[in-house]
Phi, psi and omega in degrees: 000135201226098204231102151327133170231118160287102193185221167179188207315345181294312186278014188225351172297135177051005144076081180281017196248321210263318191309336188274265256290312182311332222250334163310343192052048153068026170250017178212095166256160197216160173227175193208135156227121178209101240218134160294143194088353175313166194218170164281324192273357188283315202272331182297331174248120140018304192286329194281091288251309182283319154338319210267333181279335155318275219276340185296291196315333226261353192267003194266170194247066172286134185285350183155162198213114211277128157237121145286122176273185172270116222295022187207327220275293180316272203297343176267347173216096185294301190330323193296313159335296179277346165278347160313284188316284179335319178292284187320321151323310258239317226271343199219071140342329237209356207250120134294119188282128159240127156291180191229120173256082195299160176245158171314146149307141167334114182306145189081342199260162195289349156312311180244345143319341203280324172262017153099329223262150153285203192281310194297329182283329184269322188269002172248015195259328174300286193315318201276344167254356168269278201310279170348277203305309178302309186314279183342342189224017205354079144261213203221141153243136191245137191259094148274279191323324080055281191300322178286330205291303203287343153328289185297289207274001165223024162191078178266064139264355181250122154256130190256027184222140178280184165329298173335352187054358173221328166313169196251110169283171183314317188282002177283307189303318189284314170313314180282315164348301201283320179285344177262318156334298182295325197287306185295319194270337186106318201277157183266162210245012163273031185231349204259132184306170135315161167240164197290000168275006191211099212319179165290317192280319163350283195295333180302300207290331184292312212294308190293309157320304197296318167310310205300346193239354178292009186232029184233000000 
């Protein structure tokens, strides 16, 4: 399976395209255009130096095709979103879309204070505009965000955040691994090895979490 990823750093910190291909045994290989800090709307014009790359990949043959927004932009403006996708959707006829359904900032932190939000408002204000946008295109949303909500509620000894409070730690990453695993292949993500960054129970408990949000 040969799956594009569109997106900026929640997708390429700790390099979530090559940990699925890896964590996959190479059944699930990827291309990527991906710049930190990217908009949806950035790779939608035409005009735009990642538009132009975008559309080079759009002349290739995929198996699916990942889109990541810029990590605030969907809750403050869901429209901007779901009209991004569309364009982009247009450019893979032929392509199943999964959005990447981002998570709330580290709850407490100056971070997600700084956007008006609680933890619960950024993160169901995320899901309504990925789940919009996936609809919009009758694509798939895959619940990363979900996935971090249920991690804080049933083991916040696990941190999924870099300092930075938004970025993704390795167990933030492995935790979109799984889910992404599940989401593409169909397959349950209790087969798939650990990485060298995570105890064993670690990794049980992310694999149980991802089960737990993969249908919702």
């Amino acid at each position: 399976m040969k799956v594009l990823f569109i997106g900026n750093s929640f997708t390429f910190v700790n390099d979530l395209p090559a940990m699925l291909e890896t964590l996959s045994g190479g059944e699930i290989t990827y291309g990527k255009v991906l710049r930190g800090g990217a908009y949806l709307k950035w790779y939608a014009d035409p005009e735009h130096e990642l538009g132009m790359q975008v559309r080079e990949k759009a002349k290739e043959s995929w198996d699916a095709v990942i889109l990541q927004d810029q990590s605030f932009n969907p809750a403050r403006d869901k429209d901007d979103c779901v009209n991004q996708t569309k364009v982009l959707a247009a450019l893979f006829p032929e392509t199943p879309v999964f959005m990447y359904q981002t998570w709330a900032y580290r709850d407490g932190s100056d971070k997600l204070k700084n956007t008006g939000l609680t933890y619960d408002e950024m993160k169901e204000k995320l899901y309504d505009a990925y789940n919009a946008a996936a609809e919009a295109v009758n694509g798939r949303r895959v619940p990363v965000g979900f996935g971090f909500a249920e991690v804080k509620r049933t083991a916040p000894e696990i941190d999924l955040y870099t300092e930075d409070s938004y970025h993704p730690s390795p167990a933030g990453t492995y935790l979109a691994a799984c889910l992404f695993y599940m989401a593409l292949t169909g397959k349950d993500c209790d087969a798939l090895p650990g990485i060298d960054a995570l105890d064993d129970g670690t990794v049980k408990i992310l694999k149980t979490a991802a089960k737990a949000v993969s249908g919702t």
